[in-house]
C-alpha positions, 0 to 999 in steps of 0.5 A: 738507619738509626743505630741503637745501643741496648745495655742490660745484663738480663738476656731475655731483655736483651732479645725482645728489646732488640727485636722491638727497636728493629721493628722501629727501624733502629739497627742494634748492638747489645751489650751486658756490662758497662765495658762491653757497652764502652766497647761498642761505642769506641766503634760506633756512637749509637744515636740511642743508647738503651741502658738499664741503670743498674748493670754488674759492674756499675750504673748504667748512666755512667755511659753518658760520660764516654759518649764523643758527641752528647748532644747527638745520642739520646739516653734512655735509663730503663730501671726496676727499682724506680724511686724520686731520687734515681729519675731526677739523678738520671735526667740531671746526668744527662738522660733524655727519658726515664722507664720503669720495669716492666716497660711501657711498650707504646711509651718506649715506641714513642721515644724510638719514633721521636728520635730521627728528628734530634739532628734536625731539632737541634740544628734548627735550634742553632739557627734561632740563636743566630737569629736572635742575636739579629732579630731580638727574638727567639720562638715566642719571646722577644728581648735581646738583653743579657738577662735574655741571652741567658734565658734563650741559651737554656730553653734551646738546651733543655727544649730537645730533651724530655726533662720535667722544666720548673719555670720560676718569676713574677707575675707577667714575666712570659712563663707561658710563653717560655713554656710554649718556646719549648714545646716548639723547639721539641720533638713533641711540637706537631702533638698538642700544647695544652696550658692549665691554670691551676689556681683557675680551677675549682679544686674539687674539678682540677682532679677531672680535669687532669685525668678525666672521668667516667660517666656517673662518676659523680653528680653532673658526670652524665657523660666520659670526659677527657681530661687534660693528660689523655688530650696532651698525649704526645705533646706537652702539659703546662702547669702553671701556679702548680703550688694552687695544686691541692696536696692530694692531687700532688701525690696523683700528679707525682705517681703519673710522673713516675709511673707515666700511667693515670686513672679516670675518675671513677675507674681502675683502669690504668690508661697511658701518658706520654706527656711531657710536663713543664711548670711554672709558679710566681712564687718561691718553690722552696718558700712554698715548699717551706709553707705546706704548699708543695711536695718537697717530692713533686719539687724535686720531680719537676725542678730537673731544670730549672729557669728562672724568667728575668723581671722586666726592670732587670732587661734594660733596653728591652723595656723600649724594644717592647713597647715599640713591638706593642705599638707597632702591632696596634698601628698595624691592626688599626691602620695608624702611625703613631709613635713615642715621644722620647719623654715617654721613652725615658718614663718608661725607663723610670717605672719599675714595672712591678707588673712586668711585660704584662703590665707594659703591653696594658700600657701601650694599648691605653696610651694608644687610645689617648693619644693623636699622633705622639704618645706625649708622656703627660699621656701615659697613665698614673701608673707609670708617671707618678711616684710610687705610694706609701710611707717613707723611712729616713736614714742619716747619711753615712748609715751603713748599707747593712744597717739601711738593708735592716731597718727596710726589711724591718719597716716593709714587714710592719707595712705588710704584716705577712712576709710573702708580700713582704718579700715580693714587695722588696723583690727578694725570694721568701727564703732570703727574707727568712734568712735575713730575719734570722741572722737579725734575731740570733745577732746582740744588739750591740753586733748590729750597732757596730755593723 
């Protein structure tokens, strides 16, 4: 049986929690200060460890460092002083899940039930990164680059938490994908999996659409809907382009994260999530932040872990692992043996894919149609053979690298006229471009020229 470890200084806690995770099938140790509890876990490592965050001779997430094996114990913080800062402190710590006083008992029953499969998760997860390192793949993504690499090794950490994933990049990175590698990697994988566009959704549905609504709620509402939230019970909810969200539905989006309870539209009535949210935005969150467009708070709720998705042109030899995979997939669809020609092969290497692994399938799929037999590159479309349009900037040779970096930030942001583009344009965050311009501006003159 599975061993608990249960960690509050208030006895009537202690006993009701302790006869709760005995009917879960857990076996129980109870402790009411943090040296009792080190005492325990010198004798026993418990495969939970319950705490209450704040404990007579410290916090209770000061546990998390005597622990042998970490990997091993899965950490719950129950609290009755809930606030942004404590949730996204605990789970950056090392807590696996977060509960607020009084406690959700169906939330916490379906922690304890998830628990047995941690070992196993976690091992399976060990398997795929071997596999990897032979296959180039990892659950729904393929690439065996550095970048990638990477990339595997945070989503195998993070994929057997709880923790909120705030996934960063550009537009056809595979930010849905990644997020999809989690959820199958996690104990949530036999519950539902269930991707919503927020920029996708009428912002006066997106509300019913999360949380659902009653019938006669509003004109139209001729029947109880549920929404997003209730459907993903168990499993997990990705929101992609959440800086599309309205603010208003932020602050209802941050309180379910917080409270793990939301209401329907139309009603009062509290209703229950166990719900595991990923996100994902093409965006600079802070640049967003910066803008208006995202909650400092919610940012901060949902950039627990955060990953960045590299852009195709930083993944090297994975540009033609790729598109020979889409080949292969078309040749086996349509019953054909078509292959690259290595022009095409170095075509590709040339192109820098500003649309990304998106923008390499489309390609692949049209030069599939024009060719015969070999993709020739004199096949390949317009976009990845010819140079790239728009005007130029000379610089004299010996021109220092600052004063080129200058005069192209300068010139882009006149082409552009706004500095988002600006800044996806020239491939950097929005907030290096704003820094860029304020280290221009507050320099003389003279300071540039000898620069």
């Amino acid at each position: 049986m599975p061993h608990l470890l249960l960690v509050d200084d208030d006895p009537e806690a202690l006993e009701w929690l302790s006869e709760f995770a005995k009917a879960e099938g857990f076996t129980v140790s109870q402790a009411d200060s943090l040296r009792a509890a080190r005492i325990h876990m010198s004798r026993l490592q418990p495969d939970v460890l319950l705490t209450d965050l704040q404990l007579p001779d410290g916090k209770g997430i000061e546990l998390v460092k005597d622990l042998e094996g970490r990997e091993s114990t899965e950490v719950v913080l129950i609290t009755g002083h809930a606030s942004v800062e404590s949730a996204v402190e605990a789970l950056r710590l090392g807590a696996s899940d977060y509960l607020v006083k009084p406690v959700d008992m169906e939330r916490l029953k379906s922690i304890l039930r998830r628990v047995p499969r941690t070992g196993e998760l976690r091992a399976e997860i060990g398997e795929l990164r071997d596999e990897l390192r032979k296959l180039g793949r990892f659950g729904h993504i393929l690439g065996s680059s550095p970048p990638m690499q990477k990339l595997y090794d945070q989503l195998g950490r993070v994929a057997p938490t709880s923790a909120t994933v705030l996934l960063t990049g550009e537009s056809g990175t595979g930010k849905e994908l990644a997020a999809q590698t989690i959820h199958d990697l996690s104990r949530r994988k036999k519950a539902a999996f269930l991707p919503l566009n927020c920029g996708a959704v009428s912002p006066q549905l997106i509300e019913s659409e999360l949380f659902g609504h009653e019938k006669g709620s509003f004109t139209g509402a001729d029947r109880q809907h549920k929404g997003y939230f209730e459907r993903a019970h168990g499993g997990t909810l990705f929101l992609d382009e959440i800086t599309e969200m309205p603010q208003e539905l932020q602050v209802k989006l941050l309180r379910v994260l917080e409270s793990g309870t939301f209401t329907r539209v139309g009603t009062t009535t509290p209703i229950s999530a166990d719900v595991r949210v990923l996100a994902a935005t093409n965006r600079s969150p802070e640049g967003a932040v910066a803008d208006g467009k995202l909650r400092e708070d919610l940012y901060h709720r949902l950039n627990v872990f955060p990953i960045s998705m590299p852009p195709l042109r930083e993944r090297g030899t994975d540009i033609e692992l790729l598109a020979e995979h889409f080949l292969a997939m078309l040749n086996k669809q349509e019953g054909a043996s078509k292959k690259f020609a290595p022009a095409t092969i170095a075509a590709l290497y040339a192109h820098s894919w500003p649309g990304n692994v998106r923008e390499l399938k489309n390609y692949v799929q049209r030069a599939f149609i024009l060719a015969d037999d070999v993709i020739d590159a004199n096949l390949a479309p317009a976009a990845v053979t010819a140079p790239e349009s728009g005007p130029l900037f000379s610089v004299r040779v010996g021109t220092t690298l600052e004063e080129v970096s200058r005069r192209l930030i300068e010139a882009t942001l006149a082409e552009c006229g706004s500095k988002r583009k600006a800044a996806d344009m020239l491939g950097i965050s929005l907030k290096t471009l704003y820094n860029r311009l304020a280290a221009y501006k507050s320099g003389t003159r003279e300071e540039r020229d000898a620069a």
